[in-house]
Backbone as XML, in Angstrom:
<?xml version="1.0"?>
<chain id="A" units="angstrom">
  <residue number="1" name="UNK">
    <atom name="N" x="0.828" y="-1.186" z="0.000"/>
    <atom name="CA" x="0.000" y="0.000" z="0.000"/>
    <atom name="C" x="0.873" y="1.250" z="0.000"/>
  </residue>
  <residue number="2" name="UNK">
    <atom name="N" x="1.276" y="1.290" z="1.127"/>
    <atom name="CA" x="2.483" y="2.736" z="1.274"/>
    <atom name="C" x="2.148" y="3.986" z="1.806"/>
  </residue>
  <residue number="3" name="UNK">
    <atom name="N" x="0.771" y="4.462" z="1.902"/>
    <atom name="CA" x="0.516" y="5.283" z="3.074"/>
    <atom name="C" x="0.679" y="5.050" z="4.572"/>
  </residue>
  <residue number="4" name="UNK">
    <atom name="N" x="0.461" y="5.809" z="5.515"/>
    <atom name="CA" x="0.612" y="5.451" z="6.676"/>
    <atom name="C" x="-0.053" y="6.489" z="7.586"/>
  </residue>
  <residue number="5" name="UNK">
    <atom name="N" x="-0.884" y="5.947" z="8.378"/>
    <atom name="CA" x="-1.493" y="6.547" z="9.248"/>
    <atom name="C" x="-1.469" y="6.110" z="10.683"/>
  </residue>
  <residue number="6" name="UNK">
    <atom name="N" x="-1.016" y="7.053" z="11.612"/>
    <atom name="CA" x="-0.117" y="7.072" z="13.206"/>
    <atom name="C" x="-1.122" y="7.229" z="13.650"/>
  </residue>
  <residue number="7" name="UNK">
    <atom name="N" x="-2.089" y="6.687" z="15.107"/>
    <atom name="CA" x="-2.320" y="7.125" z="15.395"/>
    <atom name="C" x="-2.894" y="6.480" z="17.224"/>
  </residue>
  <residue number="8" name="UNK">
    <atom name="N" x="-2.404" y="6.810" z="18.484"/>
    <atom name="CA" x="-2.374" y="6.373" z="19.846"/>
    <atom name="C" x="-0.848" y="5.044" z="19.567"/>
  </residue>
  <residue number="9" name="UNK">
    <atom name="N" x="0.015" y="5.400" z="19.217"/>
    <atom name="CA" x="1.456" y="4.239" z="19.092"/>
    <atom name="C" x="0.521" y="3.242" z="18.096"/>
  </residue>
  <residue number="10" name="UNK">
    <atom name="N" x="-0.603" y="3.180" z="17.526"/>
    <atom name="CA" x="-0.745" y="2.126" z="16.348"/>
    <atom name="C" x="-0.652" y="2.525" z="14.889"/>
  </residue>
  <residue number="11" name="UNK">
    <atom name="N" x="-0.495" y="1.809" z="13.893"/>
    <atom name="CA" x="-0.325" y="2.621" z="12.746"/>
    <atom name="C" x="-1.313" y="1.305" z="11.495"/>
  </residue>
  <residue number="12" name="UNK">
    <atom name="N" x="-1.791" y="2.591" z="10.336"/>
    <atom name="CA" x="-2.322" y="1.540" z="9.921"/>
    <atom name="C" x="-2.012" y="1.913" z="8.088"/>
  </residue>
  <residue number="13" name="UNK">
    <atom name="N" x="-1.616" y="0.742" z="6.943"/>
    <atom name="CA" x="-1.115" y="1.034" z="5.879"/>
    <atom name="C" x="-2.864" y="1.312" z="5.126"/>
  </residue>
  <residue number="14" name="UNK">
    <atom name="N" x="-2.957" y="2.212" z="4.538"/>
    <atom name="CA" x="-3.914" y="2.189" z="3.300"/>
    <atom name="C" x="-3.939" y="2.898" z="1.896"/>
  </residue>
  <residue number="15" name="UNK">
    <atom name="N" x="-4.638" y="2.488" z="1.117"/>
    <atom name="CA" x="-4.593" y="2.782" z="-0.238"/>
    <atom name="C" x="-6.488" y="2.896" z="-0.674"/>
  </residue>
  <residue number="16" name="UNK">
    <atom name="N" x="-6.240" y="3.544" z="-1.577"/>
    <atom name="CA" x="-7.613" y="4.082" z="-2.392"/>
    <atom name="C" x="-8.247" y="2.603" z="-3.393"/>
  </residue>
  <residue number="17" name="UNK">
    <atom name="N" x="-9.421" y="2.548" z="-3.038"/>
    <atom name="CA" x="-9.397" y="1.691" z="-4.003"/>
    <atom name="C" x="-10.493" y="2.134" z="-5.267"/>
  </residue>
  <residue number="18" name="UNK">
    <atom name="N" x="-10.033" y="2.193" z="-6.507"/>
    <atom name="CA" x="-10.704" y="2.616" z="-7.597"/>
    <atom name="C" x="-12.164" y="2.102" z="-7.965"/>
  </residue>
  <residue number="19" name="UNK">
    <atom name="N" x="-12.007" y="0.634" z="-7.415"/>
    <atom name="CA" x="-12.851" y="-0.211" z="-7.872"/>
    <atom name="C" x="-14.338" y="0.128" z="-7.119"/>
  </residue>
  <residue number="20" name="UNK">
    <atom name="N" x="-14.012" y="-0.047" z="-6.057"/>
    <atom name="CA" x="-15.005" y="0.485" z="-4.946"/>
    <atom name="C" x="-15.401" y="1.738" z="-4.217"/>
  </residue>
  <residue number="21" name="UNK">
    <atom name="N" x="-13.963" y="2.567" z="-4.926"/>
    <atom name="CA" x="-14.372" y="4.116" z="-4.410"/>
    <atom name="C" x="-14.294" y="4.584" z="-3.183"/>
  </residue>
  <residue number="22" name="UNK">
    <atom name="N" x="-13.332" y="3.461" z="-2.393"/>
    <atom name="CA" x="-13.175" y="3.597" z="-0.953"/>
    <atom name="C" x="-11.726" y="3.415" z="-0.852"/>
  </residue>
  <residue number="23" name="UNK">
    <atom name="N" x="-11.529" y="4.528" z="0.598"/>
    <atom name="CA" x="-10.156" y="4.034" z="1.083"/>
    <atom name="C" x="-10.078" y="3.225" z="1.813"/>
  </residue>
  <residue number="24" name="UNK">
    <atom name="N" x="-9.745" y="1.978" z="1.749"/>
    <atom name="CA" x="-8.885" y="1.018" z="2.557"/>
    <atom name="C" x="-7.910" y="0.969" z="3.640"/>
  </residue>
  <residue number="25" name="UNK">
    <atom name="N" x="-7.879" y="1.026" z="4.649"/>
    <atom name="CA" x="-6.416" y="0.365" z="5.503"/>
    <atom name="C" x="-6.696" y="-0.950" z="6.563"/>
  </residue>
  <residue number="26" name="UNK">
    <atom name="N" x="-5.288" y="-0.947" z="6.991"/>
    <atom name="CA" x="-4.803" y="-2.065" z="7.773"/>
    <atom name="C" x="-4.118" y="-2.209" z="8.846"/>
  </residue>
  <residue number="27" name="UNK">
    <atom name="N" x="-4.139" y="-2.277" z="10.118"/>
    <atom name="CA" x="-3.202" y="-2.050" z="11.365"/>
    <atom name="C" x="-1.871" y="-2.890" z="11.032"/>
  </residue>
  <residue number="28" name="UNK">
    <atom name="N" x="-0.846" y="-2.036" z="11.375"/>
    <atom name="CA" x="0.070" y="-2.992" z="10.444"/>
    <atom name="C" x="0.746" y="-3.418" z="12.193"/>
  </residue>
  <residue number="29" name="UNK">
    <atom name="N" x="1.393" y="-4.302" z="12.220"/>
    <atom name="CA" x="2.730" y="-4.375" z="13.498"/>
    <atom name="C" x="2.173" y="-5.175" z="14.661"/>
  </residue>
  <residue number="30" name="UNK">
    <atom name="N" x="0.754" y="-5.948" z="14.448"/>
    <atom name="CA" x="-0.048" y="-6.761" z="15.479"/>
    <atom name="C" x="-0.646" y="-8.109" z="14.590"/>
  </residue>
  <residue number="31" name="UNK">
    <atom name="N" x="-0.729" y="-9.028" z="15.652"/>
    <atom name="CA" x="-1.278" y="-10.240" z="14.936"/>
    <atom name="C" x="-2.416" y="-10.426" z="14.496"/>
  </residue>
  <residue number="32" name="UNK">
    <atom name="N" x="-2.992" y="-9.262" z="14.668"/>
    <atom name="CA" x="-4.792" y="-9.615" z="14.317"/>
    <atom name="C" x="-5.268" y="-8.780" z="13.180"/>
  </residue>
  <residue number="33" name="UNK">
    <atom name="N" x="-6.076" y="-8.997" z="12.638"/>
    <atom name="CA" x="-6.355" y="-8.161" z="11.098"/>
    <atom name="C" x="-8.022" y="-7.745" z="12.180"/>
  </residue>
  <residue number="34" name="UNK">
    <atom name="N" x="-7.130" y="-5.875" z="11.566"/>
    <atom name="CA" x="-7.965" y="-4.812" z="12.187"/>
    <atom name="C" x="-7.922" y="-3.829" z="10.904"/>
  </residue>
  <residue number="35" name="UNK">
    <atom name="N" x="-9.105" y="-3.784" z="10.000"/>
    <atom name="CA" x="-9.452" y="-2.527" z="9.261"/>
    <atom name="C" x="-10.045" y="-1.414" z="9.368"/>
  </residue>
  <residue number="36" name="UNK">
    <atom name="N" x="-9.899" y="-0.600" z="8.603"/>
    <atom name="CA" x="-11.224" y="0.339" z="8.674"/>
    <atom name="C" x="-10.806" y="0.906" z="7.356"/>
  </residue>
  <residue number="37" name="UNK">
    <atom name="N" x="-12.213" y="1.745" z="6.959"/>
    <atom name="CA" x="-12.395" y="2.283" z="5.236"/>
    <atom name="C" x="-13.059" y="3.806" z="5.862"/>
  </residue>
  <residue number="38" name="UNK">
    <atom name="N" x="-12.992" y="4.454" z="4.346"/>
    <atom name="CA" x="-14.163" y="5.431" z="4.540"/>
    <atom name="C" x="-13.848" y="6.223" z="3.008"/>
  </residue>
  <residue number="39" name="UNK">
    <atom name="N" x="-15.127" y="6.465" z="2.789"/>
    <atom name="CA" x="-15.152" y="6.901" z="1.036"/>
    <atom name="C" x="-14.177" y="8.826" z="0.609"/>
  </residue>
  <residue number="40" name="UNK">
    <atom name="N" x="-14.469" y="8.953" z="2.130"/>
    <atom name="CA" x="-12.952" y="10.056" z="1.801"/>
    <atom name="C" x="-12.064" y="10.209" z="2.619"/>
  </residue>
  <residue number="41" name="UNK">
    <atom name="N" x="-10.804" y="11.030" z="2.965"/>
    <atom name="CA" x="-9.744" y="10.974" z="3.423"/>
    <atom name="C" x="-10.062" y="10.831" z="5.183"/>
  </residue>
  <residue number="42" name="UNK">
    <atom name="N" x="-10.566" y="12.020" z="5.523"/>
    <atom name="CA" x="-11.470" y="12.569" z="6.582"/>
    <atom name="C" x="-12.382" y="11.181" z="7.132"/>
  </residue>
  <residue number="43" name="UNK">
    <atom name="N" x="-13.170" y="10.471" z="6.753"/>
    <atom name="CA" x="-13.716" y="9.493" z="6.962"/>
    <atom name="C" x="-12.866" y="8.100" z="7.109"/>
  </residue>
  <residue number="44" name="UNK">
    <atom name="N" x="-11.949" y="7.988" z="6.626"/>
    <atom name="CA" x="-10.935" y="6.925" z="7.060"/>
    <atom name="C" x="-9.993" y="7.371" z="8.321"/>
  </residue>
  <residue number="45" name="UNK">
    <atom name="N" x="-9.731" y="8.661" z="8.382"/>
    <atom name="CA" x="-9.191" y="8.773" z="9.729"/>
    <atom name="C" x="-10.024" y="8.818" z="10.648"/>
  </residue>
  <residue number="46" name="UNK">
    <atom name="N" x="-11.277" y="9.036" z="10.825"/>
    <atom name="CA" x="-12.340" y="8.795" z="12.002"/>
    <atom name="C" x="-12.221" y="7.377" z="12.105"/>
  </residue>
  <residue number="47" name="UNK">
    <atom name="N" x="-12.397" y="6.883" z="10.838"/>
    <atom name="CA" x="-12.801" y="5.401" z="11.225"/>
    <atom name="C" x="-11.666" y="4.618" z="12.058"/>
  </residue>
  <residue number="48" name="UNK">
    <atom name="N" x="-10.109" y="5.067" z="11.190"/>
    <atom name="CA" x="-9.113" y="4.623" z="12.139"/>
    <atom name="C" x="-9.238" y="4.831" z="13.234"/>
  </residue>
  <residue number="49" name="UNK">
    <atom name="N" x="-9.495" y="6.443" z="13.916"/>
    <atom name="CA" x="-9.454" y="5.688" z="15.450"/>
    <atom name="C" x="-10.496" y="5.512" z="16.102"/>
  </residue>
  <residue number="50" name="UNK">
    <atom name="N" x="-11.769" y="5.449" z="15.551"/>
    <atom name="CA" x="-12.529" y="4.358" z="16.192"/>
    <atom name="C" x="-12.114" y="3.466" z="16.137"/>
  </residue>
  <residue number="51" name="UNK">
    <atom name="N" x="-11.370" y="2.470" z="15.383"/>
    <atom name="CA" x="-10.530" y="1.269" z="15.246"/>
    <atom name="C" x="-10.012" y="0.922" z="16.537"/>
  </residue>
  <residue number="52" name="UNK">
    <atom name="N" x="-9.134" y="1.696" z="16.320"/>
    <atom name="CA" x="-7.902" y="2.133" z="17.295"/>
    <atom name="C" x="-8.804" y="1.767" z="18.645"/>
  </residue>
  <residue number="53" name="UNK">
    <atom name="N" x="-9.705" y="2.725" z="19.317"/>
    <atom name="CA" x="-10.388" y="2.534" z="20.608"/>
    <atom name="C" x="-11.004" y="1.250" z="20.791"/>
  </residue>
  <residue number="54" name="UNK">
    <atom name="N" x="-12.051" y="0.625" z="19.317"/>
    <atom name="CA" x="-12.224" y="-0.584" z="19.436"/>
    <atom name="C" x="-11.395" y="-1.611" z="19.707"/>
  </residue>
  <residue number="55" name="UNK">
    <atom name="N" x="-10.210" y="-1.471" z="19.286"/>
    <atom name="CA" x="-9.463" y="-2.534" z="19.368"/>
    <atom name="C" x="-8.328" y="-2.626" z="20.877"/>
  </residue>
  <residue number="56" name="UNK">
    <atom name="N" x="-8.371" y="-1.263" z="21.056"/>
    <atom name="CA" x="-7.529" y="-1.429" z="22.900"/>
    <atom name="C" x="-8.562" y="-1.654" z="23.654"/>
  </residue>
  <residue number="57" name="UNK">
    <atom name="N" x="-9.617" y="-1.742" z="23.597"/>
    <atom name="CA" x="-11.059" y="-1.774" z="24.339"/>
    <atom name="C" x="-11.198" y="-3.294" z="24.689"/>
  </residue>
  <residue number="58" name="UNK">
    <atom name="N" x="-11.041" y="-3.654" z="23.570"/>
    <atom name="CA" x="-11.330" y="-5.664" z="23.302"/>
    <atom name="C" x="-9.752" y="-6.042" z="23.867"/>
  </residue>
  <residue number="59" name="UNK">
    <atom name="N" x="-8.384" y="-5.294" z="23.684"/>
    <atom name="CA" x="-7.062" y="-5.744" z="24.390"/>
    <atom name="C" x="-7.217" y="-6.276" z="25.737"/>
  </residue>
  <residue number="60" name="UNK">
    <atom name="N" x="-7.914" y="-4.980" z="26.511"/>
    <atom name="CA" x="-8.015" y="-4.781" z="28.051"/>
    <atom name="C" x="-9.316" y="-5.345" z="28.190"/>
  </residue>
  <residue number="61" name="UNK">
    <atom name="N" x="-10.229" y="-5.536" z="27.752"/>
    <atom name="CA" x="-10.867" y="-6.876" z="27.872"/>
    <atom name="C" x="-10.399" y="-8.604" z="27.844"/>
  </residue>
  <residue number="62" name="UNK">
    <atom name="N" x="-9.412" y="-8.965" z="27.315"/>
    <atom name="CA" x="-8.507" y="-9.878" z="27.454"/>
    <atom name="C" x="-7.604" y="-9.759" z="28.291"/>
  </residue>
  <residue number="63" name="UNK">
    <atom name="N" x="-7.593" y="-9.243" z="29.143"/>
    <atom name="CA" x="-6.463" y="-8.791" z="29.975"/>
    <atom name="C" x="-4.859" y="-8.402" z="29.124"/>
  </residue>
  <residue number="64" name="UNK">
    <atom name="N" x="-5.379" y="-7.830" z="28.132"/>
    <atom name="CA" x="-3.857" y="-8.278" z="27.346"/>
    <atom name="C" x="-3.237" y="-6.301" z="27.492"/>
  </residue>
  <residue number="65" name="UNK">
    <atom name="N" x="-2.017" y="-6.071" z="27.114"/>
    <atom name="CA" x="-1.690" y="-4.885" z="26.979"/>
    <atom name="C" x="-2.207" y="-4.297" z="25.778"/>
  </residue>
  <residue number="66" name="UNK">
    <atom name="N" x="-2.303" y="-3.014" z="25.875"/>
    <atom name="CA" x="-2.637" y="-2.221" z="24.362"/>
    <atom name="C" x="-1.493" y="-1.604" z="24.228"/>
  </residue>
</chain>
C-alpha cells in the first residue's frame, strides 16, 4: 500500500481503491487483522481511530496490553 497513518502508538497502511471508491487500511505491526475504510480521506481517519479505541477496548478486555 504505502501510506501510513499514526495514530495512539498504532499505525495503519492504506490505499484508495478505484474499484469500490473507498479508502482502505490495515493495522500494520499486530497479529490480528484490524481494518477500517471510509469513502474520503477525513472518513478513514475517524474510522481509524474508532478502530484504534475498538481494538484497545477488546485488548483490556482480554487482559492483554494495548
Amino acid at each position: 500500500m504505502g501510506n501510513l497513518l499514526i495514530f495512539k502508538k498504532h499505525q495503519a497502511d492504506y490505499a484508495y481503491s478505484l474499484k469500490d471508491r473507498v479508502y482502505c487500511g490495515k493495522m500494520v505491526g499486530i497479529d490480528d487483522l484490524v481494518a477500517c475504510e471510509g469513502e474520503t480521506p477525513e472518513e478513514l481517519v475517524r474510522s481509524f481511530h474508532a478502530t484504534v479505541f475498538e481494538y484497545q477496548e477488546t485488548l483490556l478486555s482480554l487482559g492483554k496490553d494495548c
